[in-house]
C-alpha positions as CSV (number, residue, x, y, z in Angstrom):
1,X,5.4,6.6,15.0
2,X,8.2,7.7,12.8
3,X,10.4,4.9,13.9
4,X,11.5,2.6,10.8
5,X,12.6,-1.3,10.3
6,X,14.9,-1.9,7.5
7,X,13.8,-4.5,6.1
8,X,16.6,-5.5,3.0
9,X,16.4,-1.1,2.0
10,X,12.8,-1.0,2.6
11,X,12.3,0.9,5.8
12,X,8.6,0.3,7.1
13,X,7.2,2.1,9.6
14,X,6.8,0.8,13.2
15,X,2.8,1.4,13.7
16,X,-0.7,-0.3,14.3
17,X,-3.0,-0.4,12.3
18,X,-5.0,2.4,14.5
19,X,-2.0,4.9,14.6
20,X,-1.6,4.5,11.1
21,X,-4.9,5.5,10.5
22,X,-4.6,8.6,13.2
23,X,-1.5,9.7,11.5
24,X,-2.9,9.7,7.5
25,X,-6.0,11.9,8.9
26,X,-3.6,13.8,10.4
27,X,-1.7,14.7,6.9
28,X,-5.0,15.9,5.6
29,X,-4.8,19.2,7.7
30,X,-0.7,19.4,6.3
31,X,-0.9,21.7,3.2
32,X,1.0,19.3,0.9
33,X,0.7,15.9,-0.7
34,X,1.3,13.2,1.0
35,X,2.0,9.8,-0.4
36,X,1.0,6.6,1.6
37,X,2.4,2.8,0.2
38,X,2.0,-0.2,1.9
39,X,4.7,-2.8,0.4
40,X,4.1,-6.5,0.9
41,X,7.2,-8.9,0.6
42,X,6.8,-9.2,-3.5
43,X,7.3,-5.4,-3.8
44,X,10.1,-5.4,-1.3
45,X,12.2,-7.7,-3.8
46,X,11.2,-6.0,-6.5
47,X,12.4,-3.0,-4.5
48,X,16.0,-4.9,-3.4
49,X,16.7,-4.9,-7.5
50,X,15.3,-1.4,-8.6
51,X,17.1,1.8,-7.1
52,X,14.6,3.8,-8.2
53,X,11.8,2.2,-7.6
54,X,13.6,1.8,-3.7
55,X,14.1,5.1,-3.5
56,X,10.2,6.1,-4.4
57,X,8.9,3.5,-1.4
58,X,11.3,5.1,0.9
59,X,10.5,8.9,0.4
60,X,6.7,7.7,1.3
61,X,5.2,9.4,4.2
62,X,3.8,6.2,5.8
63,X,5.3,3.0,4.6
64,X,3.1,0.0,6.5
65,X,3.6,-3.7,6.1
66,X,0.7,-5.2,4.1
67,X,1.9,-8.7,4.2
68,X,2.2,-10.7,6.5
69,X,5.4,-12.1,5.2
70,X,6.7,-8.7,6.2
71,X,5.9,-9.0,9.5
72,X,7.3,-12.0,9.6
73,X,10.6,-10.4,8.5
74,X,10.7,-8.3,11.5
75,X,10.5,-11.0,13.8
76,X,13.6,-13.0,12.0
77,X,15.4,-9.2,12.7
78,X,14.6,-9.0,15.6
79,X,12.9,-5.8,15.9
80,X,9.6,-7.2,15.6
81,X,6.4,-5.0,14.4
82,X,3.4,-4.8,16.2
83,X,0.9,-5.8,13.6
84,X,0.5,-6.4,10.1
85,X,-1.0,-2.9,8.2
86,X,-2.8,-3.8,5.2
87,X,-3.4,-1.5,2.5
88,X,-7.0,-2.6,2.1
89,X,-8.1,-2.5,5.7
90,X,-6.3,0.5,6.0
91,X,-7.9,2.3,3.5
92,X,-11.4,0.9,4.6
93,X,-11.1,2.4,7.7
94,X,-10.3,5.9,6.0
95,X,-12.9,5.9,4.1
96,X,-15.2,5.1,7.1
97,X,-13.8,8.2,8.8
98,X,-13.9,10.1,5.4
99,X,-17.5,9.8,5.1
100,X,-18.1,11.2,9.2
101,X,-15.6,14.1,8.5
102,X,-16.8,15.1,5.0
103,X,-13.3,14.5,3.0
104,X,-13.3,14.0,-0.8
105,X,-12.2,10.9,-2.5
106,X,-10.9,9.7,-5.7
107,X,-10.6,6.1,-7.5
108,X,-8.4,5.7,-10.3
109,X,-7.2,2.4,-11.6
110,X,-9.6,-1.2,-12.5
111,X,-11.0,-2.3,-15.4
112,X,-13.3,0.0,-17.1
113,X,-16.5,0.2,-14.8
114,X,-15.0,-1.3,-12.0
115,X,-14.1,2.2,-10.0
116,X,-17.6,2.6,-10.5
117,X,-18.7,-0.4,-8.7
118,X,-17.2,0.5,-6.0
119,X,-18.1,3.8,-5.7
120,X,-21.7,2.8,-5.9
121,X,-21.1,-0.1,-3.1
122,X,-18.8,2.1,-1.0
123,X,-21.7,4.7,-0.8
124,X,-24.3,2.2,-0.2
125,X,-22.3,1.2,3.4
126,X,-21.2,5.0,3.9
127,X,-24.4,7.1,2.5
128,X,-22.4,10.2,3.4
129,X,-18.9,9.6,1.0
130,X,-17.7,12.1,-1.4
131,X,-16.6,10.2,-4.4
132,X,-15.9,13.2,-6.5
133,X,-14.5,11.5,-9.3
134,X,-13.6,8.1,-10.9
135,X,-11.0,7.1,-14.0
136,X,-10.3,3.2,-14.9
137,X,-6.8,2.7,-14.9
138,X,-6.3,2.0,-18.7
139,X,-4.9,4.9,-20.9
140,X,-2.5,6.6,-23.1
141,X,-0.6,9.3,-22.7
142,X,-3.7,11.2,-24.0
143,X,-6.0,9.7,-21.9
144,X,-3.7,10.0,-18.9
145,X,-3.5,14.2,-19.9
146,X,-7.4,14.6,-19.2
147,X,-7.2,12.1,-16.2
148,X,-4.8,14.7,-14.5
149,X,-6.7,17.6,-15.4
150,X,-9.6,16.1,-13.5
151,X,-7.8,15.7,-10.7
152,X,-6.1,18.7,-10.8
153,X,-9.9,20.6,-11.2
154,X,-11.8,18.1,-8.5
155,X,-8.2,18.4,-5.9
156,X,-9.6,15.2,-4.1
157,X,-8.5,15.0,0.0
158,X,-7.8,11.1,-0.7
159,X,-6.4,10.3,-4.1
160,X,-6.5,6.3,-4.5
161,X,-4.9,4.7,-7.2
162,X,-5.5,1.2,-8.1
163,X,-2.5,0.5,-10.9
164,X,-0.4,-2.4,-9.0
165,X,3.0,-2.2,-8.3
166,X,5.6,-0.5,-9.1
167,X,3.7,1.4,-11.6
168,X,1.2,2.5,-9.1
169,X,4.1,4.1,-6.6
170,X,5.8,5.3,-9.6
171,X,3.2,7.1,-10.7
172,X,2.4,8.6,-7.5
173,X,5.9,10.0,-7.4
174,X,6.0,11.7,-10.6
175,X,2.6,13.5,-10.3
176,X,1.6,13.7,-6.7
177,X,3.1,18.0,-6.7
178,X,1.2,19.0,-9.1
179,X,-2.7,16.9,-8.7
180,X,-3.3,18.8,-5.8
181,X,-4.8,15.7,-4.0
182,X,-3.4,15.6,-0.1
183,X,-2.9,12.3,0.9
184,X,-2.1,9.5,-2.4
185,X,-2.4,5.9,-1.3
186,X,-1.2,3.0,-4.3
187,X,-3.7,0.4,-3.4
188,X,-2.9,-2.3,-5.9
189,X,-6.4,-4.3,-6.7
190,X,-8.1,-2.3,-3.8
191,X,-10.9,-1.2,-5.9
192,X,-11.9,-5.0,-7.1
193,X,-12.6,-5.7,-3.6
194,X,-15.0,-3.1,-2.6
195,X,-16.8,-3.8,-6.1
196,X,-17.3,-7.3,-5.3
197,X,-15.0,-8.3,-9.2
198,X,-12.5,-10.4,-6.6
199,X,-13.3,-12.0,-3.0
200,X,-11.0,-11.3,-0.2
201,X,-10.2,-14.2,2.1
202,X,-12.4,-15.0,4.7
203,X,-11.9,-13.3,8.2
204,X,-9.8,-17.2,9.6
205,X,-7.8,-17.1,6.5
206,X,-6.9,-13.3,7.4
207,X,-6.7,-13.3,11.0
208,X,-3.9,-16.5,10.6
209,X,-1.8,-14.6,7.8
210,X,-3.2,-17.4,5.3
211,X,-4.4,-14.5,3.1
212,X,-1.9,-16.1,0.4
213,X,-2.8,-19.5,1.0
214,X,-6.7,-18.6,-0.2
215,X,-5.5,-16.7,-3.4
216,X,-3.4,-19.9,-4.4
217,X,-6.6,-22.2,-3.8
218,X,-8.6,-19.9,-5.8
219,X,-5.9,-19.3,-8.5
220,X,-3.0,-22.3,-8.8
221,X,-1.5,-20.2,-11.6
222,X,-0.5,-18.0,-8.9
223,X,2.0,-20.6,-7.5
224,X,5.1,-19.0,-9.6
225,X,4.7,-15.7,-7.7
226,X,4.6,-16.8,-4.3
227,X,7.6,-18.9,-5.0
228,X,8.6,-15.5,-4.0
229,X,8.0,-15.8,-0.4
230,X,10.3,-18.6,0.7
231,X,12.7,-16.4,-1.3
232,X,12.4,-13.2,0.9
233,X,12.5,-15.3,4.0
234,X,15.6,-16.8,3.6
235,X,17.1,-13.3,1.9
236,X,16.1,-11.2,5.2
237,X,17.4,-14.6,7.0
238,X,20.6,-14.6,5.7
239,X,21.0,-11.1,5.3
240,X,20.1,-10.4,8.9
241,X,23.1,-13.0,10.2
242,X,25.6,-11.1,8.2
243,X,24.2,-8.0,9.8
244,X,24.8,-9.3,13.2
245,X,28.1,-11.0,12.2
246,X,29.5,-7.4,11.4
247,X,28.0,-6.2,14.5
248,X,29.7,-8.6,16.2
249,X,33.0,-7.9,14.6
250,X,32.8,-4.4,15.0
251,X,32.5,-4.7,18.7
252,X,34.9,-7.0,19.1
253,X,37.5,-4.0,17.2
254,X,36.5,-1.6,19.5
């Protein structure tokens, strides 16, 4: 479970989807935050360019593979994952196993209203979920003040926040010691899916990896950022042949 794929400085765990899920339960009994990111190929490049920002991804807890373009990188690597992770699914299932064992949870991020909607949906399907508190994601740095104090007083079990990325991940970095939350999850638009604001791609779309392919019917404007994906490819291509190349030269030394 603790084994790692670099995939260009981004090192993802090596996990399904079920021992992810076995292992973030598992921090809840671990008296200290925990932070939980699940990077799809967009944030990795993002990453490749920002030392910080690298550096915040890689001192996660549990680092999964939300994309499937990820996945795809550890095939061209040759050190293939199991499964694609997604953050969403992920945290579904957690919240499912949230409401049987009694754990708190926390939305922050959205529109204003939106954490709302889902908290009202969310407890329609799981009658016994603790939503203890809910903050949209737009503030100041007076606004963000009394966001942290109510975290700090409700100290949620599951602290999700809904920002997108890198702020998100950032964000968790800089206040997860001191919120007193025990396991922070960046979950991107997470919380416009469970209010029914955006539609997730139906279950063929998902099950083939196609997730993107949906988005860019429903939205052409998003065709500019998934000119990023043929990027990563070839990047994790290329990168991986000089990888091997000085492998090969190395041995050939020795």
């Amino acid at each position: 479970m603790h084994d790692t794929i670099d995939i260009l400085g981004v090192h993802i765990h090596k996990c399904t989807m079920a021992e992810a899920e076995d292992r973030v339960m598992g921090f809840l009994s671990e008296d200290r935050p925990h932070m939980v990111f699940t990077p799809n190929s967009e944030i990795i490049m993002v990453a490749r360019k920002n030392p910080v920002f690298l550096d915040i991804l890689n001192r996660a807890d549990l680092l999964t593979a939300d994309g499937i373009g990820v996945v795809y990188a550890s095939k061209i690597l040759k050190d293939p994952l199991s499964e694609r992770v997604a953050g969403f699914d992920l945290a579904t299932r957690l919240l499912s196993r949230a409401a049987e064992s009694g754990h708190t949870v926390y939305f922050f991020g959205g529109k204003p209203g939106v954490a709302e909607q889902a908290r009202d949906k969310l407890t329609e399907q799981y009658p016994s979920l603790q939503v203890i508190g809910t903050q949209n994601g737009y503030f100041d740095d007076k606004k963000e003040a009394d966001i942290i104090a109510d975290i700090q007083a409700k100290q949620p079990d599951f602290l999700f926040v809904c920002l997108g990325a890198p702020k998100q991940e950032q964000w968790i970095a800089q206040h997860a010691d001191t919120l007193g939350a025990r396991v922070l999850i960046g979950l991107g638009g997470g919380l416009d899916v469970w209010a029914g604001v955006v539609e997730r791609a139906p279950e063929w779309y998902q099950r083939r990896g196609l997730e993107w392919l949906y988005r860019l019917m429903k939205q052409p404007s998003r065709i500019g950022r998934m000119m990023a994906l043929p990027k990563f490819a070839l990047t994790v291509f290329f990168r991986g042949k000089r990888v091997k190349k000085a492998g090969s030269g190395a041995a050939k030394e020795g």
